[in-house]
N, C-alpha and C positions, 0 to 999 in steps of 0.2 A: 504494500500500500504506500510505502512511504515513497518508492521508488516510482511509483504514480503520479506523488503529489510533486514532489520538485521536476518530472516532465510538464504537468502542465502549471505550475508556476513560470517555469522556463516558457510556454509557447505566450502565457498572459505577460509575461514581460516584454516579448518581442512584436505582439502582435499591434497591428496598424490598422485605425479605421480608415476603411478606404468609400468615399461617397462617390456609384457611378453616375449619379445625376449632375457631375463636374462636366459630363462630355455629352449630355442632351445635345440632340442635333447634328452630332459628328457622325461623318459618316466609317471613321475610323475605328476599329477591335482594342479594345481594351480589358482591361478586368470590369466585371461585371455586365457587360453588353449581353443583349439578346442578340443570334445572331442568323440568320435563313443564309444557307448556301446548299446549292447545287450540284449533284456528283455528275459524273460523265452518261450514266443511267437517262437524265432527267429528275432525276427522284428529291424532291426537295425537304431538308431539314431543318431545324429550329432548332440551338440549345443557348443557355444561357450559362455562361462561364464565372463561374465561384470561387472559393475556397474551399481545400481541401475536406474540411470538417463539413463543409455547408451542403456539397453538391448528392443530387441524388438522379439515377440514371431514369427513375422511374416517371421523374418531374421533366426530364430533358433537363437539366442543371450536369455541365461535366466539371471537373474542378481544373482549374488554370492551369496543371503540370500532365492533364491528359494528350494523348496524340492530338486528338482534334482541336482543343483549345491553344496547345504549343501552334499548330499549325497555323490558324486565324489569329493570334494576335501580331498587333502593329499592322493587317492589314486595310485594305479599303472596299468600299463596294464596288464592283465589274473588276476586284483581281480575280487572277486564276491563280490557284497553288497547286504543290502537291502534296497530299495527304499521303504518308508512310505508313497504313493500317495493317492489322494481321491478313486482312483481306488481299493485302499489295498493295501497289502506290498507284493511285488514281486522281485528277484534275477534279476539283471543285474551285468553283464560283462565286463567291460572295453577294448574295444579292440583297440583302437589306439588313441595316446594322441599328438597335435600338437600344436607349436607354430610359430610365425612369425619371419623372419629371422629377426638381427639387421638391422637396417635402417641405408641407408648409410648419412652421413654427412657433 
């Protein structure tokens, strides 16, 4: 137990609020974006990219240090990338990148 508590004292020390509502209206991948891109398929996806602790596959949430989220960040909409999947490496498209308005206070 003890060796429980000082891991996550350690992650409450390090950890940083991050607000994605800094990047409303960018069309740019960042931490926390909602993101639709496109595979070679046609087959169009949605996920929204978290933290580690936060992300759940069930919700579309992947967490930041996933393939696909390593993949899209820093991108924009109408790039193409390549995605490195267990499936192989396939071309998706970025096609609409969103974030949550500010919150009011």
């Amino acid at each position: 137990i003890d060796k429980r508590i000082r891991f996550l004292i350690f992650f409450l020390e390090i950890a940083e609020i991050s607000d994605p509502s800094v990047h409303f209206g960018s069309d740019q991948v960042f931490f926390g974006a909602t993101v639709t891109y496109e595979d070679e398929s046609g087959l169009q996806r949605t996920v929204t990219i978290l933290g580690i602790d936060e992300a759940d596959n069930l919700k579309q949430q992947v967490s930041w240090v996933s393939p696909i989220a390593r993949t899209l960040l820093r991108t924009q909409v109408g790039d193409v990338v390549r995605l490195n999947s267990p499936g192989g490496i396939q071309d998706i498209e970025i096609i609409r990148v969103e974030y949550p308005k500010a919150a009011l206070q």
